[in-house]
C-alpha positions in Angstrom: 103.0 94.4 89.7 104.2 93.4 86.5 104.1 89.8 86.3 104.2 86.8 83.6 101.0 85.5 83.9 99.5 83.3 80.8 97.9 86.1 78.8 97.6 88.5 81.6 100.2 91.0 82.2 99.9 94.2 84.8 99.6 96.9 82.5 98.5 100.1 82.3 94.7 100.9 80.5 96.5 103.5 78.8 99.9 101.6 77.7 100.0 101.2 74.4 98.0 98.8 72.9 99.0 94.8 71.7 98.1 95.6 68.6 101.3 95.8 65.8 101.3 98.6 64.0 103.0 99.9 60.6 101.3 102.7 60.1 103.5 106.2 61.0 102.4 108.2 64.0 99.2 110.1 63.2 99.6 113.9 63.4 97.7 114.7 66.3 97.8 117.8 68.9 99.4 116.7 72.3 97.1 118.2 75.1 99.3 120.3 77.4 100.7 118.7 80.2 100.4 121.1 84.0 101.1 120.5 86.9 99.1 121.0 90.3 101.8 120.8 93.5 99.9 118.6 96.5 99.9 119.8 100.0 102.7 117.5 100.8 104.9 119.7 97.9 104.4 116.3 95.3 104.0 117.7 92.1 101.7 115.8 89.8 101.4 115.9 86.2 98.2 115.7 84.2 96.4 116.3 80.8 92.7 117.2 80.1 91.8 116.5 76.3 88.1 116.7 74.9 85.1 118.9 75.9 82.1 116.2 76.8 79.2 116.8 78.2 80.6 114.5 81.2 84.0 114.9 82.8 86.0 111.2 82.9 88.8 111.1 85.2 91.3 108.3 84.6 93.4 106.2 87.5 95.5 104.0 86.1 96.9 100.8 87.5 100.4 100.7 86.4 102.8 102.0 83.7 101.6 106.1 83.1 103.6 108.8 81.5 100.8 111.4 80.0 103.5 112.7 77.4 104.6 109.5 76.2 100.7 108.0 76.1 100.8 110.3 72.7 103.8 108.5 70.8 101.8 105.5 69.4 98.8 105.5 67.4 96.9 102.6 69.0 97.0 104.7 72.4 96.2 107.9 70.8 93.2 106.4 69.2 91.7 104.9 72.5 92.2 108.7 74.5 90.6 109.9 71.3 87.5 107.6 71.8 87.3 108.2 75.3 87.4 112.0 74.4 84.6 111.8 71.8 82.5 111.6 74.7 83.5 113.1 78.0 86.0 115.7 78.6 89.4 112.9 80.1 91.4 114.1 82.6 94.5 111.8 82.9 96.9 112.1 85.6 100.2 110.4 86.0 100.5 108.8 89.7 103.1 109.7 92.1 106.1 107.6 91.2 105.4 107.5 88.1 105.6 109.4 84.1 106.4 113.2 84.7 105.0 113.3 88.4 107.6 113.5 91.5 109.2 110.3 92.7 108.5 111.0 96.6 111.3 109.7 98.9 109.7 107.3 100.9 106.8 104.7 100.6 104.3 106.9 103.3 104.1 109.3 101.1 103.1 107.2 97.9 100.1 105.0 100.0 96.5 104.8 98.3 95.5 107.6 100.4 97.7 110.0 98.8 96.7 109.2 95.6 92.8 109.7 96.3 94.3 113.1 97.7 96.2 113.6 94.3 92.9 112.9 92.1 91.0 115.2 94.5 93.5 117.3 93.7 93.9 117.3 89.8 90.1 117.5 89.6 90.5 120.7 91.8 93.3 121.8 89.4 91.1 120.9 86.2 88.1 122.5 87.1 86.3 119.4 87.4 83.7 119.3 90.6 81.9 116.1 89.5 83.3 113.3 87.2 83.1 109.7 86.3 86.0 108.1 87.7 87.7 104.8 85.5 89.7 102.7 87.6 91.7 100.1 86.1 93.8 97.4 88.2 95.5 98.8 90.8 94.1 101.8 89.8 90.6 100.6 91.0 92.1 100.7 94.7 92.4 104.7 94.8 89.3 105.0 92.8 87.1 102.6 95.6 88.2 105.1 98.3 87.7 108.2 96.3 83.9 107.2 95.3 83.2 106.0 98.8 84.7 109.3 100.2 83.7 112.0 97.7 80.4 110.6 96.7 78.9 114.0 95.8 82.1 114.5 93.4 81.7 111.1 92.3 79.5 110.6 88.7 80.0 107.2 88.9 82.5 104.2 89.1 83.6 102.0 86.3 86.2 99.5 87.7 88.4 97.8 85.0 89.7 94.4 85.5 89.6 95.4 89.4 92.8 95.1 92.0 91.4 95.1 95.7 93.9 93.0 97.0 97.0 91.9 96.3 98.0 88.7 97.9 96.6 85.4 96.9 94.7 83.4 100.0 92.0 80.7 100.4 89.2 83.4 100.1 90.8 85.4 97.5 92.2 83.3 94.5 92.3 86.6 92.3 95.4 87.4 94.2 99.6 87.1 93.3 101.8 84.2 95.2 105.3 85.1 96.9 106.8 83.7 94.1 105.1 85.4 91.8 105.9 88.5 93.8 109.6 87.1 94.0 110.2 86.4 91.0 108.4 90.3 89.8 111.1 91.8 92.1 114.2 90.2 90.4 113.0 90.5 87.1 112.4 94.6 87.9 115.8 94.9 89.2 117.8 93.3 86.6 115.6 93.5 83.1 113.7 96.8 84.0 113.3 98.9 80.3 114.7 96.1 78.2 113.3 94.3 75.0 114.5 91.1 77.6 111.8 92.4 80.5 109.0 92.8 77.9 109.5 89.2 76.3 108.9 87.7 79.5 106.5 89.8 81.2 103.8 89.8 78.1 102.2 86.9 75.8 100.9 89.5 73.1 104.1 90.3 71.5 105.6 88.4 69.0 108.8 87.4 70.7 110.6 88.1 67.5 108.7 91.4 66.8 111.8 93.5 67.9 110.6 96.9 67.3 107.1 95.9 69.3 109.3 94.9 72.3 111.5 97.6 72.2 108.7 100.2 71.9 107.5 98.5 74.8 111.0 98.9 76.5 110.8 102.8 75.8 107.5 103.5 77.2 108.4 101.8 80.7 111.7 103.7 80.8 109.3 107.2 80.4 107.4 105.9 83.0 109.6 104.5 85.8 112.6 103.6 86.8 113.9 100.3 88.3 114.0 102.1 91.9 110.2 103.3 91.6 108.7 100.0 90.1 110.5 98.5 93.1 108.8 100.9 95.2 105.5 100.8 93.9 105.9 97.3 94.5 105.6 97.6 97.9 102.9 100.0 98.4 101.2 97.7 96.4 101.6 94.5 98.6 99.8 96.4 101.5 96.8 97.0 99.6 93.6 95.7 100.7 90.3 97.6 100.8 88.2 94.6 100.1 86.2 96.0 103.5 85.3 99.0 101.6 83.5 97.2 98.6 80.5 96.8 100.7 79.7 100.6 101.8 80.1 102.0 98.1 76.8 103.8 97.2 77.9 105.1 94.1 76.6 103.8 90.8 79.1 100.7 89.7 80.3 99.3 86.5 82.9 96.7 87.0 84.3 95.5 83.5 87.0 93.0 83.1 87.7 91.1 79.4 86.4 87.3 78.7 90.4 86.3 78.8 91.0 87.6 82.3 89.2 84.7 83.6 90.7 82.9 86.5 93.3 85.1 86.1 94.5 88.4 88.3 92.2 90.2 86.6 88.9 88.0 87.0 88.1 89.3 90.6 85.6 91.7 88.8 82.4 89.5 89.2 82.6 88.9 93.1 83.9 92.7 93.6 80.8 93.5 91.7 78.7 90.9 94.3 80.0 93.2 97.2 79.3 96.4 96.1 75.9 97.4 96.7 73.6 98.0 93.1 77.1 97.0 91.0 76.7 95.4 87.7 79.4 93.1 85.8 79.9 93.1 82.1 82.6 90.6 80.4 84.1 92.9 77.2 84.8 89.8 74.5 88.1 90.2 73.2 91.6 88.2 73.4 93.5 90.9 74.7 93.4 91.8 78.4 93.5 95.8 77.8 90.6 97.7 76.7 91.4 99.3 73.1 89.7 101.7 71.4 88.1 99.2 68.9 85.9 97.4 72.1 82.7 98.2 70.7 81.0 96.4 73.8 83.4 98.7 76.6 81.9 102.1 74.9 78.2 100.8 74.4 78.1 99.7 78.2 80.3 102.9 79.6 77.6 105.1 77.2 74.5 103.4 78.5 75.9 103.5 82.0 76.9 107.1 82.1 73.4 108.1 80.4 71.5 106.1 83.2 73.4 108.1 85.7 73.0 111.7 84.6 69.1 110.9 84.1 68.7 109.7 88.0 68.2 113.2 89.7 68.1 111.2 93.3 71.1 112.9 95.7 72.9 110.9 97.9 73.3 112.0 101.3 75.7 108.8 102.6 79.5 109.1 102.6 81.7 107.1 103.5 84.3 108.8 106.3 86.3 108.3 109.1 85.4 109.5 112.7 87.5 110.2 115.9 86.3 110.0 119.1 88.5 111.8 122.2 88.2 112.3 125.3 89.4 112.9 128.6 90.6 110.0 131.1 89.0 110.8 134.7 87.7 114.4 134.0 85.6 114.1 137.0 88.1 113.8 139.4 90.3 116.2 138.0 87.7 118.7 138.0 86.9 118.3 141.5 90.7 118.3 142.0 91.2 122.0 140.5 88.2 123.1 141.3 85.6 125.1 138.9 87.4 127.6 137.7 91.0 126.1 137.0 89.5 123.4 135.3 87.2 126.0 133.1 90.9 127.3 132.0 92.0 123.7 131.6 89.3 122.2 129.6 89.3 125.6 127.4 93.0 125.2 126.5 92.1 121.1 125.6 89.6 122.6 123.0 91.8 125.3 121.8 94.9 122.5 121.4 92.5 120.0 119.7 90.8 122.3 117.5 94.0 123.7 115.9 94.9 119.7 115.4 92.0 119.4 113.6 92.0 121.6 111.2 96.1 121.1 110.6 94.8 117.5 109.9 91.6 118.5 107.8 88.7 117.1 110.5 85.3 118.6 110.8 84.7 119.1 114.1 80.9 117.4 114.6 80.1 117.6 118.4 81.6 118.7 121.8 80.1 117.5 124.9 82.2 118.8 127.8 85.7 116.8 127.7 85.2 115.2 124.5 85.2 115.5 120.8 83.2 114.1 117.9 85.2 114.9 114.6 85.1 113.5 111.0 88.3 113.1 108.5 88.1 112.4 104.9 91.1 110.3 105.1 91.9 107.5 108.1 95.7 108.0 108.2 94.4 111.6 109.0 92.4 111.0 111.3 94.9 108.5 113.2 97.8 111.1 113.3 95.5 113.7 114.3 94.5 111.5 117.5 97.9 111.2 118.1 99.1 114.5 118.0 96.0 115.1 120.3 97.1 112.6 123.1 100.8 114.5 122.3 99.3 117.8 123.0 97.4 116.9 126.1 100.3 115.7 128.1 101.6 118.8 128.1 98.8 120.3 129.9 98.8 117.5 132.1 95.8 115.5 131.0 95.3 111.8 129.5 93.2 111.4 126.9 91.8 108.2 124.8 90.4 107.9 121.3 88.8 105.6 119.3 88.8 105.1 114.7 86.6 103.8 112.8 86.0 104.4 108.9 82.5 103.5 107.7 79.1 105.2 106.3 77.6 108.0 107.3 74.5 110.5 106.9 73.1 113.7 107.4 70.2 113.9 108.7 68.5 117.3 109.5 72.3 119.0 109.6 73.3 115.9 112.0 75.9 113.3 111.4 74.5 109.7 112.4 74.5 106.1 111.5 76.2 102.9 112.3 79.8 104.0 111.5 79.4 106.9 114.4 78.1 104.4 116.9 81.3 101.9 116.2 83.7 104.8 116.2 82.4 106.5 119.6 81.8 102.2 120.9 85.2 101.6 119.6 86.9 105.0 121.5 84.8 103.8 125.0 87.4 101.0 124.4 90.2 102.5 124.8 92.5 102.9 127.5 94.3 106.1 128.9 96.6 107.5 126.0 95.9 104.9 123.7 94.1 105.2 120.4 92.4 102.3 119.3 90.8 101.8 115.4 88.8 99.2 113.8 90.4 96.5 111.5 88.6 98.6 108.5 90.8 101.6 109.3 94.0 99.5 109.6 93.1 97.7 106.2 93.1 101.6 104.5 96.0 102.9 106.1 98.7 100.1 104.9 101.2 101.7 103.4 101.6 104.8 105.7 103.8 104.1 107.8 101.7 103.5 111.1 102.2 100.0 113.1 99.8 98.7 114.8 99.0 96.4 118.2 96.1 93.5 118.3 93.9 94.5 121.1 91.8 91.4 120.6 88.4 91.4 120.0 85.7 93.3 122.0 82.1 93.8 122.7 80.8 97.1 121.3 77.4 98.0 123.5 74.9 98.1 120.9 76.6 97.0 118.3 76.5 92.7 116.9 79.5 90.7 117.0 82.6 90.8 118.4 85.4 93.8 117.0 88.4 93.2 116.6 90.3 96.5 117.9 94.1 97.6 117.2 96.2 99.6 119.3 98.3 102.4 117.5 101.9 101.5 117.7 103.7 104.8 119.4 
């Protein structure tokens, strides 16, 4: 969200710098820009420039358009100082710069977008990188690391965005007015010198050419319809749950102006993710430019510590599904041995073509019921659905149960906490009904799936009380 907030606008880490500049645009090869189409047929644009001995991937908050980033020196300068060291791969979000503008707000949630990286790393060759979050950006990058920890170098988290409403426990956050007042500002001033006067304190309000660069580059990279839309993706986001259960190496950065401001969550994010260090960058300005000595020093030192630590994780954080079927004792002794043999053969068939349409790993099978793991939650979700679709065709009732948390291998097996929730949290359930945990409905917001309080319950082994949700059919 772009919003006029003292000296701390939205923006993207790549937008072009608040600094004014005479000079004319320095010669400089563009990178080329390709494309990589997503499974979903989203095409995303992206650039790779430098050849590091690290690969950087970049997820920017707001404002992208990896053509445009090239116009002004300021910007080409910082890309060039990133590149001096790692091989960047930037990527322009859904929505947003030369990537598609999907058609509804499912398809642009924060699990797409860890898809999309996934999917420009794939498409760049890259198999492990460091992944710089900045804003809103930090969002995509939290659930990437946590779920692709073995593709994850490490996690530097600019001026984090974990969630976006204001409340007693989280006064990093926006009001409704500020929302409100973001909104009519998109609609009627979107791309003007007008929009950029009000939205930013680092521009001379007389420094015409400065504002209407400014104007330009968010014209390249939205227009009013997709800011709008963005907006509200943006407004579901909360994955303050997942902060907790990160195990890769942390940097959280923020400048010493973002204080008590939007962007001064970063030292109690760093608090809650496990082994996370916070560094304040001095500076006045609330981007990171290429002349941050202090930014480069830290992301150096903290890259170097990484690639010297030969320790392999084995944790990840996933989501499991837990199915099975409603009275499968009595129905057996209803059919008898051999009919229900045919029965129960066609249920494994039916749910092991679901998984895989939905990308689970099936884990275990014990009779009537599966144990499967998703990369994604809103996967895993549909894919229980579409299981308790397929099963009333053959006449059975099924339940299952979603829980996103951490897991390990051990010895080849899947185990840990997280598996005895999601398997706790599927005993729950009633016939035909998938239930999840409140960490999976915090992930999914923005996919489209509604959900039911099923009040809080007892989970046998596990402390406290759960609060469940019922999936919405």
């Amino acid at each position: 969200m772009l919003v006029h907030l003292g000296s701390c606008p939205r923006l993207s880490p790549l937008a072009p710098p608040p600094a004014t500049c005479d000079d004319a645009v320095m010669p400089r090869r563009r990178p080329d820009t390709r494309y990589i189409k997503t499974e979903d047929d989203v095409h995303i644009g992206y650039q790779v420039v430098g050849d590091g001995p690290y690969d950087l991937v970049v997820s920017d908050g707001w404002l992208s358009n990896v053509d445009a980033n090239w116009d002004l020196p300021p910007l080409a300068d910082f890309l060039a100082k990133l590149a001096e060291r790692a091989r960047v791969i930037v990527f322009d979000r859904r929505g947003f710069g030369v990537s598609d503008r999907p058609s509804s707000l499912e398809s642009m949630s924060i699990e797409k977008g860890m898809d999309d990286m996934r999917a420009v790393m794939d498409a760049a060759g890259s198999e492990r990188a460091a992944v710089f979050g900045f804003e809103d950006g930090c969002a995509v990058s939290l659930l990437f690391a946590g779920s692709y920890p073995a593709r994850t170098l490490g996690l530097i988290l600019g001026a984090p965005v974990v969630s976006y409403w204001r409340t007693e426990d989280f006064p990093w956050g926006w009001t409704r007015a500020d929302a409100e007042e973001s909104d009519r500002r998109i609609a009627e001033q979107w791309g003007t010198v007008d929009f950029w006067r009000w939205n930013t304190s680092f521009i001379d309000p007389a420094d015409e050419e400065q504002l209407a660069a400014w104007a330009r580059y968010s014209r390249l990279c939205a227009s009013p319809q997709a800011a709008l839309a963005i907006e509200q993706v943006e407004r579901r986001i909360d994955v303050r749950s997942v902060l907790g259960q990160i195990l890769t190496p942390t940097l959280v950065v923020a400048k010493e102006v973002d204080r008590d401001k939007p962007g001064g969550a970063g030292p109690w994010v760093a608090e809650q993710i496990p082994g996370a260090r916070f560094v304040e960058i001095p500076g006045p300005e609330h981007l990171f430019l290429a002349d941050d000595a202090r930014f480069f020093e830290e992301l150096d030192r903290f890259v170097a510590g990484i690639r010297e630590e030969q320790a392999v994780l084995d944790r990840v954080l996933a989501t499991v599904l837990f199915t099975d079927i409603v009275d499968s004792t009595q129905r057996a002794v209803e059919l008898g041995d051999r009919a229900w043999r045919e029965l129960v053969q066609r249920h494994h068939a039916a749910v092991r073509s679901i998984l895989a349409r939905y990308r689970g790993t099936e884990v275990d099978t014990a009779g009537d019921g599966f144990f499967a793991t998703f990369d994604g939650p809103a996967r895993a979700v549909r894919a229980a659905q579409q299981i308790l679709g397929a099963m009333r065709t053959l006449g059975l009732e099924v339940r299952a149960g979603v829980h996103t948390g951490e897991v390990e291998t051990i010895d080849g097996k899947v185990g840990g906490m997280a598996v005895v929730i999601g398997a706790r949290v599927g005993a729950s359930a009633g016939p035909s009904d998938v239930l999840v945990s409140q960490t999976v409905k915090d992930l999914v917001a923005g996919s489209g799936l509604v959900f039911e309080d099923a009040g809080e319950h007892e989970l046998k082994g596990v402390p406290d009380r759960w609060r469940l949700y019922r999936v919405a059919t």
